[in-house]
DOFITOR-810131 format. One record per residue (C-alpha): residue number from 1; residue in three letters; z, x, y. Coordinates in Angstrom, 1 decimal, decimal comma, padded with zeros to 4 digits. Layout:
    i   aa       z       x       y
  NUM  ala       Z       X       Y
...
// end
This chain:
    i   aa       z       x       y
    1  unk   127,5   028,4   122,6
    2  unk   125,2   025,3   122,3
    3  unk   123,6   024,0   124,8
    4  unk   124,9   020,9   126,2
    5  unk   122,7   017,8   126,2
    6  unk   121,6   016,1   130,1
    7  unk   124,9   013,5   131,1
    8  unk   127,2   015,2   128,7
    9  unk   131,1   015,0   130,6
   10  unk   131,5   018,6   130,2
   11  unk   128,4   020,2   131,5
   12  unk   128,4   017,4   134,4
   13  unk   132,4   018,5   135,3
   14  unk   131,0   022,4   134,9
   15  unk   128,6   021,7   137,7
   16  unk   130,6   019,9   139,9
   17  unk   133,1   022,5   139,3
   18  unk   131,3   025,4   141,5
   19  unk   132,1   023,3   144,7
   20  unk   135,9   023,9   143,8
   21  unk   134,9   027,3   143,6
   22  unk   132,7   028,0   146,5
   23  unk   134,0   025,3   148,8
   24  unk   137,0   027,9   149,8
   25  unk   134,2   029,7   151,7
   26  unk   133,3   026,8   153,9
   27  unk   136,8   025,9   155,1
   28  unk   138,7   029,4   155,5
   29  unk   135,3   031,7   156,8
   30  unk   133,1   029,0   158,4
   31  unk   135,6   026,4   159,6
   32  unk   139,3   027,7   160,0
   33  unk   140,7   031,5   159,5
   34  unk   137,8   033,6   160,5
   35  unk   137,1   031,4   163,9
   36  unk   140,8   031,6   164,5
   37  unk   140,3   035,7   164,0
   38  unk   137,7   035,9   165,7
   39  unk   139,0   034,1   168,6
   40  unk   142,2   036,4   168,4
   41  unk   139,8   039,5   168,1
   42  unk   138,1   038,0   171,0
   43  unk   140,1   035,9   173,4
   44  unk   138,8   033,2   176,1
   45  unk   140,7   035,5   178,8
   46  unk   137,9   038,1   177,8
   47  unk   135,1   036,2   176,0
   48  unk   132,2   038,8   176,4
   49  unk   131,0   041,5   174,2
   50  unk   128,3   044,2   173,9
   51  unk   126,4   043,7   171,2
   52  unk   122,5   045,4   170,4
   53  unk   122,9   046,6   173,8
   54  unk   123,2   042,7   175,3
   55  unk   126,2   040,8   176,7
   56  unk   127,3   038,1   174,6
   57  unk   129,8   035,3   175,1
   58  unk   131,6   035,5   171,6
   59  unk   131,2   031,9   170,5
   60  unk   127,4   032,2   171,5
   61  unk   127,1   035,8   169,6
   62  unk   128,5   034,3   166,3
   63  unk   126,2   031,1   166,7
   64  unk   123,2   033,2   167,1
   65  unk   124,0   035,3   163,8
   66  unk   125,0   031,9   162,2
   67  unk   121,6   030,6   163,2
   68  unk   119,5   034,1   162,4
   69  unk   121,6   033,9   158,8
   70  unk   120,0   030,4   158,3
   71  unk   116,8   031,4   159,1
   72  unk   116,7   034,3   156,3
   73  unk   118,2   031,9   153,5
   74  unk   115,3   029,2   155,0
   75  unk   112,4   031,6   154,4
   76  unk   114,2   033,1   151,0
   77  unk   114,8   030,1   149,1
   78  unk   111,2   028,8   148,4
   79  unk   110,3   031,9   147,6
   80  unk   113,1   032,5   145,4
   81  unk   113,3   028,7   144,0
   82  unk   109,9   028,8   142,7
   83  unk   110,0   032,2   141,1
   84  unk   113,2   030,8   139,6
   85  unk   111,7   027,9   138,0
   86  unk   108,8   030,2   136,9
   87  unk   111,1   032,4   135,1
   88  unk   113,1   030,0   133,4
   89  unk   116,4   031,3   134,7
   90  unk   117,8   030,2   137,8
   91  unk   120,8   030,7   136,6
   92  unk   120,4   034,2   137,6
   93  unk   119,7   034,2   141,1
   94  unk   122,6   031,0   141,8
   95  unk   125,2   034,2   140,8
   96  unk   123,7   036,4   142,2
   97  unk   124,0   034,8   145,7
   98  unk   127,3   033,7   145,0
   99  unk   128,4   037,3   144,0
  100  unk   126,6   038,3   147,2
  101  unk   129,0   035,8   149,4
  102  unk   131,9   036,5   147,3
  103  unk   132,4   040,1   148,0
  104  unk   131,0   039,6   151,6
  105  unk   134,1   037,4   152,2
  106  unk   136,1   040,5   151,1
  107  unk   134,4   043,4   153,4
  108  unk   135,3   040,8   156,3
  109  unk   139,3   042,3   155,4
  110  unk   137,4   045,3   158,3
  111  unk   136,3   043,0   160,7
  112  unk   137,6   044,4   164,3
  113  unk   136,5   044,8   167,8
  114  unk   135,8   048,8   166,7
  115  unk   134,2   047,8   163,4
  116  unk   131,9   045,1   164,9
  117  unk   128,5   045,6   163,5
  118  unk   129,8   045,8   159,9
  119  unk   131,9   042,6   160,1
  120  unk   129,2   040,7   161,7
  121  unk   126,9   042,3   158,7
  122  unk   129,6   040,6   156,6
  123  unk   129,5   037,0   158,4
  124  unk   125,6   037,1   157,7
  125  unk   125,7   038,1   154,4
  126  unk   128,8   035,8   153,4
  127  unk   126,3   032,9   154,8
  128  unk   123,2   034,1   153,2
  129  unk   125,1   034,0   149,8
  130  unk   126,8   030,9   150,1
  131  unk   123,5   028,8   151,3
  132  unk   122,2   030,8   148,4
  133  unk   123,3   029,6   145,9
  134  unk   123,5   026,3   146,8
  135  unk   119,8   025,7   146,3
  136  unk   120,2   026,2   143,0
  137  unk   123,5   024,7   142,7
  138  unk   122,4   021,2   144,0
  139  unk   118,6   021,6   141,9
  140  unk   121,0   021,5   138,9
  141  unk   121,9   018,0   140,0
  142  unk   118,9   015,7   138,4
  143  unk   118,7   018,6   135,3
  144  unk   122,1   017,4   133,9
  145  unk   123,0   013,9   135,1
  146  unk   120,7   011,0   134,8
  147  unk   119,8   008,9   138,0
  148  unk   122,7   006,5   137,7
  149  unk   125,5   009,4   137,5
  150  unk   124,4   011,3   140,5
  151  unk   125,9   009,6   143,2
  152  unk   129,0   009,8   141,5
  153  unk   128,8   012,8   140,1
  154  unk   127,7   014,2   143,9
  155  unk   130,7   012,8   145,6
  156  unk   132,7   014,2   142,7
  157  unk   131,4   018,1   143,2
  158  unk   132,1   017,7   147,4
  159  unk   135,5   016,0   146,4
  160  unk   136,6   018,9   144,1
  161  unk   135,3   021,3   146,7
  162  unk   137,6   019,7   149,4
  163  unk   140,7   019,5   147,2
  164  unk   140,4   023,4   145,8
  165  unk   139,7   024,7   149,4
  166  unk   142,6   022,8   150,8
  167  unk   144,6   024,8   147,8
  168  unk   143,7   027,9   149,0
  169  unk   144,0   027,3   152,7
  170  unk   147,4   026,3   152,4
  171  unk   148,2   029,6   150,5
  172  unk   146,5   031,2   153,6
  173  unk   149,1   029,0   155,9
  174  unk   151,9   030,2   154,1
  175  unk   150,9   033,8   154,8
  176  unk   150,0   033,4   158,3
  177  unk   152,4   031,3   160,2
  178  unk   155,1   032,8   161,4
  179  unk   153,8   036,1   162,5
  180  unk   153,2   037,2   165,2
  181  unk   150,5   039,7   166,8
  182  unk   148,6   042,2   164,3
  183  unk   150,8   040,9   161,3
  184  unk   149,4   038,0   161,4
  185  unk   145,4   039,1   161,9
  186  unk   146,4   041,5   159,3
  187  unk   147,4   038,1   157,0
  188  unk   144,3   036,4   158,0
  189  unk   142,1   039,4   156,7
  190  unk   144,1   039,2   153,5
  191  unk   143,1   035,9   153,5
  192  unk   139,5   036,7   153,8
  193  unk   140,2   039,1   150,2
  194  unk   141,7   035,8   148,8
  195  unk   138,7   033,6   149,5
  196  unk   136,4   036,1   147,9
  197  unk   138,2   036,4   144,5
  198  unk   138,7   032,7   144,0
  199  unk   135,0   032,1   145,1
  200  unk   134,3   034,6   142,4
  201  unk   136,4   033,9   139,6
  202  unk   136,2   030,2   139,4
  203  unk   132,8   030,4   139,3
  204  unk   132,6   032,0   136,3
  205  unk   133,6   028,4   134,6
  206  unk   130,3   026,8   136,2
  207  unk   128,6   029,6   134,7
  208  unk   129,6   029,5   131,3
  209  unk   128,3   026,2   131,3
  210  unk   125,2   025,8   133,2
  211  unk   121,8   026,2   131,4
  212  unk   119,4   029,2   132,4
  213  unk   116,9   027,0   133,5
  214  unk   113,9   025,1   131,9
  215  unk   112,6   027,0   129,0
  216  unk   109,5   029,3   130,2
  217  unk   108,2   032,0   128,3
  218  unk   106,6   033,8   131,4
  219  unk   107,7   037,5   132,0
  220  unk   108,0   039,0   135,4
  221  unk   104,7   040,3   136,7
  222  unk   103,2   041,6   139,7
  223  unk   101,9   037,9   140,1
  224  unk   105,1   036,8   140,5
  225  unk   105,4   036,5   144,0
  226  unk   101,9   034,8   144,4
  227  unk   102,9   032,2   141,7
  228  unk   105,9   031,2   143,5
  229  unk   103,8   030,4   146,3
  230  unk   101,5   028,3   144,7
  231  unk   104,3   026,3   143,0
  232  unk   105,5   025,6   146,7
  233  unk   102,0   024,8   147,5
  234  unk   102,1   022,3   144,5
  235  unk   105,4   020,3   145,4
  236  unk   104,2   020,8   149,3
  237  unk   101,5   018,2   148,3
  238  unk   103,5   015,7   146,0
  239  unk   105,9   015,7   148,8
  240  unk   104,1   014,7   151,1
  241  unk   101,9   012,4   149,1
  242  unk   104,9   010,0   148,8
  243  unk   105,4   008,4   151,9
  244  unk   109,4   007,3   151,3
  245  unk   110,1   010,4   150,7
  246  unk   108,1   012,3   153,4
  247  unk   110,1   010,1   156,2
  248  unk   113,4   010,4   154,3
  249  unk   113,1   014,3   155,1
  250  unk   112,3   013,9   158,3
  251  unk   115,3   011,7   158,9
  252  unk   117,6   014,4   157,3
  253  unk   116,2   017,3   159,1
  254  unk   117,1   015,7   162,3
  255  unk   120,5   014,4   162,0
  256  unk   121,4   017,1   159,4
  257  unk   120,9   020,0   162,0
  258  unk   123,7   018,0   164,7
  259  unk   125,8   018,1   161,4
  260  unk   125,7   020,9   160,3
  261  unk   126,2   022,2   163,6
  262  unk   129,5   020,2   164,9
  263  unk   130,9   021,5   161,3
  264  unk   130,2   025,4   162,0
  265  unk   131,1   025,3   165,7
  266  unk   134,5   023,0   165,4
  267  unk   136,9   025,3   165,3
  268  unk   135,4   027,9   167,4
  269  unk   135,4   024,2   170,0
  270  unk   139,2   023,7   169,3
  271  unk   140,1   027,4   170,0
  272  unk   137,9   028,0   173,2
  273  unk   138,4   024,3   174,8
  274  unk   141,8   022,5   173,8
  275  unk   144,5   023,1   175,9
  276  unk   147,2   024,8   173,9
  277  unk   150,5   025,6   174,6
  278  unk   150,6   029,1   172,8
  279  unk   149,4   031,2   170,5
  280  unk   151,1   029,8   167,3
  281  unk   150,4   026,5   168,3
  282  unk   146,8   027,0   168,7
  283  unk   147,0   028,7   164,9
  284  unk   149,1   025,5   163,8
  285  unk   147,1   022,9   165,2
  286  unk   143,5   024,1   163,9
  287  unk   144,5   024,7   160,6
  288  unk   146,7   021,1   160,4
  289  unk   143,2   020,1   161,8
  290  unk   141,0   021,1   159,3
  291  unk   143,7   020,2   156,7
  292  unk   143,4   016,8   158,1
  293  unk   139,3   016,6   158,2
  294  unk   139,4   018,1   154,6
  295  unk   141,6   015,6   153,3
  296  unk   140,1   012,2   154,6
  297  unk   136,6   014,0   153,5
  298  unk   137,7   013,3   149,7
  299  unk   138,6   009,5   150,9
  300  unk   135,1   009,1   152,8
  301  unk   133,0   010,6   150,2
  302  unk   134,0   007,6   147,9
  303  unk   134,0   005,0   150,4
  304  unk   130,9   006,5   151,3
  305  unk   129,1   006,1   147,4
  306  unk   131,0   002,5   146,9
  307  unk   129,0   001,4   150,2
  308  unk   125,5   002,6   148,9
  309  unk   126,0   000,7   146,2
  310  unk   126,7  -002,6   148,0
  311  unk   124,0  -001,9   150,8
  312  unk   122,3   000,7   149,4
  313  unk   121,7   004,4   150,3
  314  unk   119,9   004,1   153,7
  315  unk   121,7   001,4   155,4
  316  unk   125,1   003,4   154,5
  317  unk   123,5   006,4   156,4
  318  unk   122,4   004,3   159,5
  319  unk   125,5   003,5   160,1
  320  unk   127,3   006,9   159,3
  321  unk   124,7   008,4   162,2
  322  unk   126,0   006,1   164,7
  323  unk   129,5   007,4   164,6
  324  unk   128,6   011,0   164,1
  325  unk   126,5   010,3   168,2
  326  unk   129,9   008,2   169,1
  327  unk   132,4   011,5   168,2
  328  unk   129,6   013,8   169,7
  329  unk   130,0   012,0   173,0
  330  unk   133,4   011,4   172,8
  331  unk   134,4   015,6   171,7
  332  unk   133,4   016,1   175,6
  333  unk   136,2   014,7   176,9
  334  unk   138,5   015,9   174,4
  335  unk   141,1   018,8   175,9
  336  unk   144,5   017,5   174,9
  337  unk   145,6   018,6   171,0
  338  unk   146,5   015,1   170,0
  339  unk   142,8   014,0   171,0
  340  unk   141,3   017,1   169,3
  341  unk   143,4   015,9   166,0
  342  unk   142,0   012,4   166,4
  343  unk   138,6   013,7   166,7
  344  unk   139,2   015,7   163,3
  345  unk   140,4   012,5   161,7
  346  unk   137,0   010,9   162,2
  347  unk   134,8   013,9   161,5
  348  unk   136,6   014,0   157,6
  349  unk   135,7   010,1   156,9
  350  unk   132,2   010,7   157,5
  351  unk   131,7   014,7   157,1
  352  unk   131,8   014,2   153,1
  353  unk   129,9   011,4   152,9
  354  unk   126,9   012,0   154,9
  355  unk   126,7   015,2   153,2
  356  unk   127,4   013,5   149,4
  357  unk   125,2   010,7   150,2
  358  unk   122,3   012,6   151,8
  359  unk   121,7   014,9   148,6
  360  unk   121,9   011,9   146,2
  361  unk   119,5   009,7   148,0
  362  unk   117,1   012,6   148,0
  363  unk   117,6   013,1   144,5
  364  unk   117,1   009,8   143,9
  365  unk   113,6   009,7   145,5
  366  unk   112,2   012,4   143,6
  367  unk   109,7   011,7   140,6
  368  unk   110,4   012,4   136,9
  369  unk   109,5   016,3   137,1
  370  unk   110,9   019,5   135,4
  371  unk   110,4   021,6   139,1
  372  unk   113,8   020,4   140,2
  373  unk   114,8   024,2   142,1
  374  unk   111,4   023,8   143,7
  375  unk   111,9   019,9   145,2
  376  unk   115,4   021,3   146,1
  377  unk   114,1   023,9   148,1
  378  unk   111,9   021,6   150,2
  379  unk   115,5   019,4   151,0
  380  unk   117,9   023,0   151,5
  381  unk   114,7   024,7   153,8
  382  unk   114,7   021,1   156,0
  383  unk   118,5   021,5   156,0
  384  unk   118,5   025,4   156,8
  385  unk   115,8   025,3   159,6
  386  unk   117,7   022,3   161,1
  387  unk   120,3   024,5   161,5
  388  unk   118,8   027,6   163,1
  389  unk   117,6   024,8   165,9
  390  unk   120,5   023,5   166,3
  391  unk   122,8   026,2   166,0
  392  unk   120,1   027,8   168,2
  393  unk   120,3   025,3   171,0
  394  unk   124,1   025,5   170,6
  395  unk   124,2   028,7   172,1
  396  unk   121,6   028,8   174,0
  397  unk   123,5   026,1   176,3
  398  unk   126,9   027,6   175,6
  399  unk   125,6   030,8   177,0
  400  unk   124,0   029,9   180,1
  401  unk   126,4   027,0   180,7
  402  unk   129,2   029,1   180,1
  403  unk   131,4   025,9   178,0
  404  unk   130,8   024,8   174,5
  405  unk   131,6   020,7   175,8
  406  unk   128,0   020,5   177,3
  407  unk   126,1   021,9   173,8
  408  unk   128,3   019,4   171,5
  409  unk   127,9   016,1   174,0
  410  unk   123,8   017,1   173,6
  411  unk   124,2   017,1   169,8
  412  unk   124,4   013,3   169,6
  413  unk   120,9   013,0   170,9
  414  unk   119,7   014,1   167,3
  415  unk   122,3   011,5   165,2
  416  unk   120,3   008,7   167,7
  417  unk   117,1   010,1   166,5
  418  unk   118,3   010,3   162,9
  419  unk   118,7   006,5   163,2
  420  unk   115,8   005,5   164,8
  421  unk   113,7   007,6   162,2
  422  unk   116,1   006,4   159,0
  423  unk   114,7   002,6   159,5
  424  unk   111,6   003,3   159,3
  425  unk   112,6   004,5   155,5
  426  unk   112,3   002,2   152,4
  427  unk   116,0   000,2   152,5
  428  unk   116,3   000,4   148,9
// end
């Protein structure tokens, strides 16, 4: 096959293609059928469990693993970024995390209370893959569009992403509602199967598609790992020689690790603190939830892009942290389903386009450079160890404080920050 040029419409829809693809791991493991399972698998009635010979509240547990998960892919994807643009073949490793994640998602079909230390083995690896291979995934982004395309082209992949998950999750609904007891944790398990083969097989379109890499004719050597390192060394400096971008990162790493961390603990929040009438209508209500935040995400990661482009990238954000702190604060009083719904509503309108927005404007501020997977690395590490502090202080505080409503309310003290430190960026 020939290789397609930079902006051509088919390459551009391959890329953007492998968030339809993987996306169906964000909203049935991390957001809606595995916290419902676990939460079934682990009820509020009895929330503790022994695990490495400590006693864990659940939600607390699975926030720590979330966070150590983070933490691995954080120290990983340097490495493996710059031995990937070394090698010429990034390609390479971006399947082999999301082969990694895709058949995690399907071992998680033996998650029980009996089998806990392989299905929490499969939660980490599931996350480890996903993260994965979205360092190269999103270093792919200046390689094939041009600077005009991306912000577009960036709302486009998250868009896709939303409407294929919601596909699949609705499949899973179909399957799930209406049983009752073990048959229906036996139909969320199948839906963990599900969500592994569609993460695997439409990926194989992206693939097809996507370049190896830029063009090296270095072989693997024992010097490998050290080169790596000094490529990171390398972009380390031009990083932080550039002063706009320097205290763009900054910005992201604080307000990314409060969103990141309301969209992983959401659901686990809506099955632990809402006040549900039973069973089936705690299964119901999250899922119509998520349905709902997934859906308005497609709407605000457009209105999102078309307000960067009439007040630019920066302003847009400001203003997008200030409602992330408002919902923050407002989530603690939230214990009635029609206010949990209400809440989801918000979270869609700015969950896609703080997350679309944030990866284009960093693209944006990079310099001409073939290093892209290296530059990435620097954005995806910010993001990743954002998350292991705030995932970390999560359950640190839903631990000792024994509800989840104190550690959300605290999360808006980061958007706050994320504002103050986003005006003192470059406007434009």
């Amino acid at each position: 096959m020939r290789k397609l040029k930079k902006g051509d419409s088919k390459l551009l829809n391959a890329w953007a293609f492998y968030d339809w693809a993987n996306s169906v791991y964000s909203l049935v493991i991390s957001s809606s059928i595995f916290p419902l399972y676990f939460g079934f698998v682990f009820p509020k009635e009895n929330p503790t469990l022994l695990f490495l010979g400590t006693e864990f509240k659940s939600t607390a547990l699975i926030s720590y693993v979330t966070a150590f998960a983070f933490l691995t892919v954080a120290v990983l994807s340097p490495l493996l970024s710059g031995i990937a643009d070394y090698v010429g073949n990034k390609k390479r490793f971006m399947q082999f995390f999301c082969y990694l994640g895709a058949f995690s998602c399907i071992g998680l079909y033996w998650f029980s209370k009996e089998n806990v230390y392989f299905g929490i083995s499969c939660f980490y690896f599931g996350l480890i893959g996903f993260w994965g291979s979205i360092v190269y995934y999103n270093s792919y982004l200046p390689d094939i569009a041009y600077n005009d395309q991306q912000d577009n082209l960036s709302a486009k992949g998250y868009s896709l992403g939303y409407i294929g998950s919601v596909v699949l999750l609705l499949f899973c609904l179909y399957l799930i509602l209406g049983k009752e007891g073990e048959e229906a944790k036996k139909a969320m398990r199948l839906s963990f199967v599900l969500t592994g083969i569609w993460w695997f097989l439409f990926s194989q379109y992206t693939f097809y598609y996507l370049p190896k890499g830029n063009k090296s004719n270095n072989k693997v050597s024992t010097k490998i790992l050290l080169n790596g390192f000094k490529e990171l060394v390398k972009v380390q400096k031009q990083l932080f020689n550039n002063i706009v971008l320097k205290k763009y990162l900054i910005a992201f790493f604080v307000y990314s690790m409060a969103v990141q961390t309301v969209m992983l603990v959401a659901t686990y929040f809506g099955e632990q603190e809402i006040n549900w009438a039973s069973d089936s209508e705690k299964t119901r209500g999250l899922i119509v939830s998520i349905l709902v935040i997934q859906l308005v995400a497609v709407l605000g990661a457009y209105i999102t892009s078309a307000m960067a482009k009439i007040y630019g990238n920066i302003k847009t954000l400001l203003v997008i942290n200030i409602i992330w702190a408002v919902i923050c604060v407002f989530a603690f009083f939230v214990s009635e389903p029609i206010h949990f719904y209400a809440t989801a509503g918000f979270v869609g309108l700015v969950m896609g386009g703080i997350q679309s927005l944030s990866r284009s404007t960093y693209s944006k501020f990079l310099p001409e450079t073939q290093d892209t997977a290296s530059y990435f690395s620097f954005y995806d590490v910010a993001e990743k160890i954002g998350i292991v502090i705030g995932m970390g202080i999560f359950a640190t505080i839903d631990q000792i404080s024994g509800s989840m409503r104190n550690a959300i309310v605290f999360l808006a003290l980061f958007f706050i920050s994320g504002v103050f430190l986003l005006t003192r960026v470059h406007k434009k």
